[in-house]
Each structure stands twice: as structure tokens, then as C-alpha cells.
N, C-alpha and C positions, 0 to 999 in steps of 0.2 A: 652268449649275449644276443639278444635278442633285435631285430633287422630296426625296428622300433627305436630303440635304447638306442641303439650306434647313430640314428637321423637326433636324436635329440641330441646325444653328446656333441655330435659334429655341426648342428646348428648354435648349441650355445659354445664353441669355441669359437664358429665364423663373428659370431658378433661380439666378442671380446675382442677377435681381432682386430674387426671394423674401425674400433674404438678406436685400437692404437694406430691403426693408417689415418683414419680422420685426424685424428691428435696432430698428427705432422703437415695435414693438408692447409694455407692458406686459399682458400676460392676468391679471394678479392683482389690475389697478385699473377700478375703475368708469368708463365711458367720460364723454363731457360728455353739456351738456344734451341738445342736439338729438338724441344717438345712441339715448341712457334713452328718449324721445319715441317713436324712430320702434320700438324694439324694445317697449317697452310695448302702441304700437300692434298690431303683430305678434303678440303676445301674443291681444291683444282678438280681432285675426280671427281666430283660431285657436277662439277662444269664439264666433264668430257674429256680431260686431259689428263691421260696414262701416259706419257713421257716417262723415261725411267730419271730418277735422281743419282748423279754421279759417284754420292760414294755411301746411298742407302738403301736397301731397295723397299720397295712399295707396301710390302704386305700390309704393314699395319697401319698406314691410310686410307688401306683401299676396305682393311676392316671397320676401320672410324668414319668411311666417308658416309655407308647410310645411318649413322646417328645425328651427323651434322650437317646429313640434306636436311631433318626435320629442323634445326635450327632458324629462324627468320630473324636475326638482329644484327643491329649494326655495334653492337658491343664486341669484343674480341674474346672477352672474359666470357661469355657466354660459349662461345666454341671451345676456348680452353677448361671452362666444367665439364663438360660435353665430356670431352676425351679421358678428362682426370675420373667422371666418373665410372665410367667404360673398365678402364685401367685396373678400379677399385673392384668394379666388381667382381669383373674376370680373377684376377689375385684372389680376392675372399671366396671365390665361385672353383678356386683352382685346391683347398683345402681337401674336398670331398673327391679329387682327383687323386691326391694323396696320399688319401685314406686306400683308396682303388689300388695304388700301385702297392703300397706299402703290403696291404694283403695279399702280395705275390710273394711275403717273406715273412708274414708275422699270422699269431690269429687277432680278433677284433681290438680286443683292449690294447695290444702294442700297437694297433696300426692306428688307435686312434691318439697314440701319444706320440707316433709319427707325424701323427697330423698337425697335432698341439704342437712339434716341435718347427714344422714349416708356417705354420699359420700365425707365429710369435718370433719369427726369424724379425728383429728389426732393419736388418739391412734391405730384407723386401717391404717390410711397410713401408718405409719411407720410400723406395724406388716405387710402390705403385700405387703415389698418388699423384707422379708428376708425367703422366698422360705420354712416358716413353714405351715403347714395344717389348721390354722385358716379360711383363706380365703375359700376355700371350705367347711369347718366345717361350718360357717355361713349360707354360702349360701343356702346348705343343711335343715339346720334345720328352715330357712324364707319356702322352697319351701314345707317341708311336715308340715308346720302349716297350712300355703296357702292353701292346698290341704284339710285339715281336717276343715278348714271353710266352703268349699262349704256345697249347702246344695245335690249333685250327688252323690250319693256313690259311683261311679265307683275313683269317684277322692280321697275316702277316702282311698281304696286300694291305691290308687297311695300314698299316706302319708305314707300310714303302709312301703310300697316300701321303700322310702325314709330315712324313718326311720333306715332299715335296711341298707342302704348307710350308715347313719349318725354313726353306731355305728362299721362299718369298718374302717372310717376315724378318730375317736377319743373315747378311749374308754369309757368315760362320756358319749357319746351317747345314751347308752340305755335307761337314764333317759327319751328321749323322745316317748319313748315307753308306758310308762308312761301317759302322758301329753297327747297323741293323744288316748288314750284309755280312759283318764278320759273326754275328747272333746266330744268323738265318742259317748260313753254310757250317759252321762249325757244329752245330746240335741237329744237322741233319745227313740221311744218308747219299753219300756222295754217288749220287745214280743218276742217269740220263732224266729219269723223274723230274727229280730234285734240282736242274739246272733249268728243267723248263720251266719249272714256279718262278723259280729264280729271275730269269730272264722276265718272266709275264711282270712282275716286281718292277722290276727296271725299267719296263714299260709306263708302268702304272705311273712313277717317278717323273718317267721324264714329259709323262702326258699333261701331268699338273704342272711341273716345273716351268714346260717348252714356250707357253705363252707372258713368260716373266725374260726368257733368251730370246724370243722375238723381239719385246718390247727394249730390252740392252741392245739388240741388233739393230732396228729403227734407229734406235736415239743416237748411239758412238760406235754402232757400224762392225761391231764384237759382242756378239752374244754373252760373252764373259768379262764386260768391260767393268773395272772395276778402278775406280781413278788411283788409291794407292799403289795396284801391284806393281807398278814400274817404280818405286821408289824406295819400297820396302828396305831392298839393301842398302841404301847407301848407311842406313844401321842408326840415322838420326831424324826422332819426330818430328823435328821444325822440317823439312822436305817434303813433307808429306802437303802441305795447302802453303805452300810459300810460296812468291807471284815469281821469284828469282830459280826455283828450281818448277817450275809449271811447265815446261818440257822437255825436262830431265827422263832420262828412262837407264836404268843403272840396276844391273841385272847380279846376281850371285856370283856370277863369274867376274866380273870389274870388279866387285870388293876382293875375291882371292887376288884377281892379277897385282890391285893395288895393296893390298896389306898381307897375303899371306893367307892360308890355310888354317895357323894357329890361331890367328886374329879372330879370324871369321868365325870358329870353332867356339872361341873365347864371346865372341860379341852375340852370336844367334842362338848359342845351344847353352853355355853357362851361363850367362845374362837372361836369358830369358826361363830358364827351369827356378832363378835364383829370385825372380820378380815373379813368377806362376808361386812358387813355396812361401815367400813373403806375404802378395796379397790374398792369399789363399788362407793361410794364417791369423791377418786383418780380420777379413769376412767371416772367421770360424766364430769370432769371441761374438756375446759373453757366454754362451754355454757348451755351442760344440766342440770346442778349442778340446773341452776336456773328455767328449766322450770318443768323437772321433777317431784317436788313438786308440782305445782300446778296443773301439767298432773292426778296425781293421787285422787289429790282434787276432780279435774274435773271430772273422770273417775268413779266415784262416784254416780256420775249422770247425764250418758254422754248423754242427750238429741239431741245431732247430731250425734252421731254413735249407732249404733246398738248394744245394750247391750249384748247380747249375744256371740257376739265378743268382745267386752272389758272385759266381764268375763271370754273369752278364755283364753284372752290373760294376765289376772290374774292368768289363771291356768297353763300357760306355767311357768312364773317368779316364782312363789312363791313355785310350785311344782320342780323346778328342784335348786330353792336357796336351797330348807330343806333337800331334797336329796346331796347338796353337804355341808351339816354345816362341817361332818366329818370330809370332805377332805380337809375344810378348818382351821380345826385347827390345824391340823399339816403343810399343804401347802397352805400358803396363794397367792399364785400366781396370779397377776391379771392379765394374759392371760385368764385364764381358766375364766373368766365372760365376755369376749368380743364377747360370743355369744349373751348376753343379748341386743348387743346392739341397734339391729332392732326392738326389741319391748320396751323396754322404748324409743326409738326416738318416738314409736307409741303414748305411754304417751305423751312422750313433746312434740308433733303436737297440742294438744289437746287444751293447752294454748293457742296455736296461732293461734289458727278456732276462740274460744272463744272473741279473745282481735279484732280482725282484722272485725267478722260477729257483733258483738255485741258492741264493744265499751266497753266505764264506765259510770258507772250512770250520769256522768255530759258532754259527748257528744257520738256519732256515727261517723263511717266512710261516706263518699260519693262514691261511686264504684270506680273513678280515687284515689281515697286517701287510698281505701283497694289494690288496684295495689300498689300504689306507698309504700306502708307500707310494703307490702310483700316482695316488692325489697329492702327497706333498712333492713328489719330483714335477708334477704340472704347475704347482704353485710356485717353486724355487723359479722354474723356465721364466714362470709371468713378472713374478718379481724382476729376473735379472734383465728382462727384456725390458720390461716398463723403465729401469733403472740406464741404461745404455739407450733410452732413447731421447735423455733427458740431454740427453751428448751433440746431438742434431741444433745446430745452429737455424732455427727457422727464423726465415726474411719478413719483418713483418711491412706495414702499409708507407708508415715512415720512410725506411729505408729504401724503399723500391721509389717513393716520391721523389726521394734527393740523387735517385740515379737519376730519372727522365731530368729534373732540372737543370743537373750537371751539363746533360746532353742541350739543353737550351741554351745554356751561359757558352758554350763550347759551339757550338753555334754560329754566335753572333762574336766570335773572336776568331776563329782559324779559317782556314778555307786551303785544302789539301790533303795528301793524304797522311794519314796515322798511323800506327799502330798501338794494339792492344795487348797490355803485357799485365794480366791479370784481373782479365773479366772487369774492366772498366767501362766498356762502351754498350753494353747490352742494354741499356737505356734507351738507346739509339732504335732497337726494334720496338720497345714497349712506347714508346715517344708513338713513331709511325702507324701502328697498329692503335693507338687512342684516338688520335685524331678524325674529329666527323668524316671527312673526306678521304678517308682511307680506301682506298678499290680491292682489300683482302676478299670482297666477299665475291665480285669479278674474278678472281687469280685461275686462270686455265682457260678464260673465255675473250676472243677478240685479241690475242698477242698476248695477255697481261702474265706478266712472269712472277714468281716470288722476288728479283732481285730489286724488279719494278718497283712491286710493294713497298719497299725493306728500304727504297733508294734515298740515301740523302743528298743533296746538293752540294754541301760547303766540308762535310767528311766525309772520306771514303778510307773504309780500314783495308788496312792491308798485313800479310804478313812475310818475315824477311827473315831467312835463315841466314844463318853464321854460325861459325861453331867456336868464335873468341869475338871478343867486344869488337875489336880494330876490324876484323873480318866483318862481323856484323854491319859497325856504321861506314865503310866503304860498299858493302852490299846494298846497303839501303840508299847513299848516294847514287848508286847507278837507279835506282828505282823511283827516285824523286821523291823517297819519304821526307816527309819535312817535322813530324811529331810524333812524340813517343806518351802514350798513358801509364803509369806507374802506379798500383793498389798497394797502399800502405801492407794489408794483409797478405801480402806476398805477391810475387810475378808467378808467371807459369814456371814453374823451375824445369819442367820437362822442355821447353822450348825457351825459355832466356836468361838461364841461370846468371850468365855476365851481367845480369842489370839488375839483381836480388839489392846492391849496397846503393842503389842512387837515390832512391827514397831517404833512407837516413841521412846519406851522405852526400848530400848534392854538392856542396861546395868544392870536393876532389874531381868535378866533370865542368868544368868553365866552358864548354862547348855545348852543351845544354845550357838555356837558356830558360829555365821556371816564367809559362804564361797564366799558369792556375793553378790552385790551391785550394781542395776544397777546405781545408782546416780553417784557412784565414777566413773564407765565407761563410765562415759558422755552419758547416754540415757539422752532424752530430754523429754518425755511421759510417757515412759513405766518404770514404778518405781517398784522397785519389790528385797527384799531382801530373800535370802535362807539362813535357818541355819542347822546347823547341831546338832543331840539330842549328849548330854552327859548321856547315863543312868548312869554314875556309878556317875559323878558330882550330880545327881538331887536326887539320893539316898542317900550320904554323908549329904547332903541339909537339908531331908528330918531327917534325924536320928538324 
């Protein structure tokens, strides 16, 4: 196939793709929390202000901040296209990366249905049109694998490089520091040579790295400051940002002393491999669910690819799954594996070199009939992707109107602190961030903080661990919480499962007291009930 042919196939798949990222993109609505966070940031460095963020780091605003120096408006939606489109392009721009790697295990035509098979993945179009650091994160960690395959050293330095990109933009990254040092050493000859690369490597790492540990060191005084990792064991989410455990520090060792070896065994390594296999699962469908398995069959004994690149590419997956069982058993979040998804595509290629080059015992392809097979299996991907993207709940202008008003009415009725048990209050930023007089576009110049920005006067959210309802609203009395938000469409269940029945059920909690409703106000979307605590009713209760 011709160098030609392969830029056209892989530009009319980037724009098929485009298609279906746009598909899922609103530009006239405020994005979520984390995106307002990292574009905010962006904002900042654009004023001078490289502070680290407590529990994210920098990269990817310090990638967005010169797109959104050229920005001059006092619109917020204007900064947030800005980043979404950034996002979009890198993802559609990250296809022909793809294709790049994919060619370390296939010839053209499969690497370009490797491509087709990441560039129609729906779970990334949707992630990268909402101006979060996946997209780069991804593409990052394709380019320093790529780089640790050649067999050039100069290009292994370029990985270890990358590398160090990779753990500025997301702080999981260093796992892959990891992964290209187990590459580097295992497929080379263990000689005083071979350890001086190596070391120059580590250099190279910590050269890029070292000014992202400076800026951790400045700010919380630990180069390695990472606000979770003193909380991680205690083995429950809500601990992690709850105002009641904010200086808590409860290490591996206090979960064995208090529960045992088995527990802890049971809580970190089985719970977490059981939520890694679960949302990993999730994310395969609608189509790799089924090739995946057989990729791995295959890869077993992959007689068309180069085994020592398939064993690479086992030591990427498997080394950076066990590294994260932890984190996954307290945070099951299946963003955080949609870096996986360039190399298991590599797996489910495998199946379809296999079925296309070889056939089944009972016939073979004809070469017009291995074209023509390879176009219906692109077309099946497109269908079942277009189909599972119909699935994506998109927020339209409506709905996002009747949050900020919520946030008005709620306003001029409470004054204290809240909490938010199911993405009720995020209004609250889109509110602040509209307003003429907003100082977002100040934020890093003269004191101005994002909490500044972000600040409301008469609510202030908060959040309040408990691990049972009674524990909870005695938690929250010491805290002075006085309101709780409740989303018809569910609570957080990872963090308040005990308060999943008070929406239907209010009448069973006579110590909440219902101050709003948006049903009764005629919202037509946005469902969302506040009450207010009775401590001395829930005590009476209780006695």
C-alpha cells in the first residue's frame, strides 16, 4: 500500500471521527467540574502563576495556557471552546499516532483498522470533547512506548523524555517509568554499557520531571505532595476531600493494625483487581468486549507480530493494571484505564490479521474478498459505535439553565454550609463564571485564587464522611453542616450510599426538613430536593 493511500485512508477516518466527537460536543454549555479546574488553571499560568494544584498536576494547563493567552473575552464559554477544541484535536490528531504504533505489529492495512478501531472508540469521543487531559495523556504514553520499541537508543532517551511529559500531565504517570525501564533492561545486554544508557535515561526523566518536584516542593514543602496519599488506606472515598478527615493521615499499616491482614488483602488487592476487571469490561463494549479475548489467545502465539513487542506490550498492561489495584479499590473510576486503550486495540487487531490472512479450517479469503471483509468489519465498528453513542445522555441549554436558577432560588433562601450528594450544586460555578463581573480572567494575578473566583457568599459546599447514616449526620453536626442536596437521578453512591431512599422517601427522615423542590417549581430536568438537618429532632429520635 502505497505512503499516499495510507494519509488518505487515515484522513477520511480522522473526519468520520471528528463527526462523532462533535456529535457529543455542546459549545454553548459550561463544561464540568474538573474541565472549569484545569481551564481556570490555564488561565492562571497565562498571569504568571505556576503554583502546583493539590490533587492535579499542571501539565495539561500549562499545555492549554498559550491557546488561551490568545483568548480576549469576558465570556467563560469562550475559554472553555478554547480547551474543548484543543482536546478535539489532539484525540483526532492522536489516530495517525495509532496508526504509527500499531505498525510496530501489523503491515499497513491492519494498522489502519487499528486506527479505525481507536479513532471510533466512543468512550474517547465523548472524553475528548470535554477539554479534560485524557487526550494528551493518551497520546503521550502511545508516543514514549513507540519510542521504547525501536531497537536506536537515541530514541529510547526520547521515551524516558516523554515519560517525563507523561507524569506532568497526569499524576499516574510515573507508572510508566516503570514499564519503559522494564522494556529497556529486559531486551537489552545486561553490561556496564547498557546501565550507562540507562542511567543517562533517568537523567533525561528526572530533568523534565525535576521542575514539576520543585514546583510540589514550593507549594506543600514535598516534592511528592500529593493530597490523597495519606488517606488512600483508610479504604473509603468519602476521606479523600471530606473537611472531617482533612487531616487525617492513615497509612497501610493502621488499616492492618485495625482490621487484620485478611481485610486489608480482601479490601486493596481483591476489590480492586474485581473493579479494574469490571470497568475494564464497561469500557471494552460495543466491540472490543469481543475481539479482545481472542487478541490475547492469539498474542500467545503471535506468529505475525514480533514477540517481543507483544511481550512489550504485556508489560505495559499488566504492569501499570497491578500498580493501580490500590487505587482502584477505593476509586473505581473508569477514566483513569482509557489510557489502556491503544494497546488492547493492539490485542483486538490481532484477531482480525488472524480471521482475514487465514480464514477457518473449512475455507480462505480470495485477496478482493480480504478487502472487501476488511471494509465490512470498519463498517460493523462504525455502525456499533454510532449506535452506543446514542447512549450518552447530552446536557442540553435547558437543563444547564435550570441548574444556575436552582442556584439563584437557593441563594436567596439558605445561608450556610451544604452539601452535595449528587452533582447538584455545579450551577453554582456556571452562576459565577457568567456573571459580567467575574475576575476569572485576573485568576493568578494580584492574590486572585480560583476559590476566590468560584466564592459564594450564602453557600459554601462541603463534604462529610461517614461510613452509616447516624455516623454521617453526627459527623456533620460537629461540622456545622446545616443542608443536604439530593438529585433525584441518584446520589453519589460511592460516597453516600446511606442517603440513595430520602428522595423517594422523605417522610421515613422527620429530621430533615424539605426547604426546596425543584419538581414543585416546575423544573422540567433538573430534579433536585434540599433539606434541612434537625439535630436536636434526630437526637430526640435517637434517645
Amino acid at each position: 500500500m502505497k505512503k499516499f493511500q495510507v494519509v488518505v485512508f487515515l484522513v477520511i477516518i480522522s473526519i468520520i471521527a471528528l463527526g462523532m466527537k462533535l456529535y457529543l460536543v455542546e459549545f454553548s454549555l459550561f463544561p464540568d467540574e474538573d474541565a472549569i479546574g484545569y481551564i481556570l488553571k490555564s488561565i492562571s499560568i497565562t498571569n504568571g502563576d505556576f503554583s502546583a494544584a493539590s490533587a492535579k498536576t499542571i501539565g495539561w494547563p500549562i499545555f492549554l495556557s498559550p491557546f488561551v493567552s490568545f483568548i480576549d473575552s469576558e465570556n467563560f464559554i469562550d475559554y472553555a471552546n478554547t480547551a474543548r477544541l484543543v482536546s478535539l484535536s489532539i484525540s483526532t490528531g492522536s489516530i495517525f499516532m495509532m496508526y504509527k504504533l500499531a505498525r510496530k505489529f501489523f503491515p499497513e492495512k491492519y494498522s489502519i483498522v487499528a486506527g479505525c478501531l481507536f479513532a471510533f472508540e466512543p468512550h474517547l469521543n465523548y472524553n475528548s470533547g470535554q477539554a479534560l487531559s485524557e487526550p494528551l495523556y493518551i497520546l503521550i504514553f502511545m508516543i514514549s512506548f513507540y519510542f521504547i520499541l525501536s531497537h536506536r537508543t537515541r530514541f529510547h532517551y526520547l521515551s524516558f523524555l516523554f515519560v517525563g511529559i507523561l507524569w506532568w500531565v497526569r499524576w499516574p504517570g510515573i507508572v510508566m517509568l516503570l514499564v519503559v525501564s522494564i522494556i529497556f533492561l529486559y531486551y537489552s545486554k545486561l553490561e556496564g554499557k547498557t546501565f550507562g544508557k540507562y542511567f543517562l535515561c533517568i537523567g533525561i526523566f528526572l530533568l523534565v520531571s525535576s521542575p514539576m518536584l520543585l514546583i510540589n516542593f514550593n507549594t506543600y514543602g514535598d516534592p511528592l505532595y500529593f493530597e490523597y496519599g495519606g488517606k488512600i488506606f483508610t479504604g473509603e472515598f468519602g476521606t479523600l476531600q471530606s473537611v472531617n478527615t482533612s487531616n487525617l493521615d492513615y497509612t497501610a499499616i493502621n488499616y492492618i493494625d485495625e482490621h487484620g491482614i485478611m481485610q486489608f488483602l480482601d479490601r486493596f488487592f481483591i476489590t480492586g483487581i474485581f473493579n479494574i476487571v469490571e470497568q475494564l469490561t464497561r469500557i471494552s463494549f460495543p466491540y472490543l468486549i469481543f475481539l479482545i479475548p481472542f487478541g490475547i489467545i492469539f498474542s500467545l502465539r503471535a506468529f505475525d507480530q514480533t514477540q517481543k513487542f507483544v511481550n512489550a506490550n504485556w508489560i505495559l498492561i499488566l504492569t501499570t493494571l497491578s500498580l493501580m489495584v490500590i487505587i482502584f479499590a477505593v476509586i473505581p473510576e473508569r477514566r483513569f484505564l482509557f489510557y489502556l486503550f491503544p494497546f488492547l486495540i493492539i490485542f483486538g487487531t490481532i484477531p482480525i490479521q488472524r480471521l482475514i490472512e487465514y480464514g477457518l479450517s473449512t475455507f480462505s479469503f480470495t485477496h478482493k474478498q480480504k478487502n472487501s471483509s476488511l471494509l465490512i468489519i470498519i463498517l460493523i465498528v462504525i455502525i456499533l459505535s454510532s449506535l452506543f453513542l446514542t447512549r450518552y445522555d447530552i446536557q442540553d441549554q435547558s437543563e444547564q439553565q435550570e441548574q444556575i436558577e436552582f442556584i439563584k432560588l437557593l441563594n436567596d433562601r439558605i445561608s450556610g454550609k451544604i452539601l452535595d450528594a449528587g452533582n447538584t450544586l455545579k450551577g453554582i460555578n456556571y452562576l459565577n463564571l457568567s456573571e459580567p463581573n467575574t475576575k476569572f480572567r485576573s485568576i493568578g494575578q494580584e492574590g486572585i485564587i480560583m476559590s476566590s473566583v468560584l466564592y459564594n457568599e450564602n453557600i459554601n459546599v462541603i463534604n462529610i464522611f461517614g461510613s452509616t447514616l447516624n455516623d454521617f449526620i453526627l459527623n456533620s453536626e460537629q461540622e456545622n453542616l446545616k443542608y443536604i442536596a439530593i438529585n433525584e437521578e441518584g446520589i453519589t453512591e460511592i460516597w453516600y450510599p446511606f442517603l440513595s431512599d430520602i428522595y423517594e422517601n422523605e417522610q421515613n427522615y422527620s429530621y430533615l426538613k424539605k426547604i426546596l423542590d425543584t419538581n414543585e417549581l416546575g423544573f422540567k430536568k433538573f430534579k433536585v430536593k434540599v433539606f434541612e438537618i434537625d439535630y436536636n429532632k434526630f437526637h430526640e429520635l435517637r434517645s
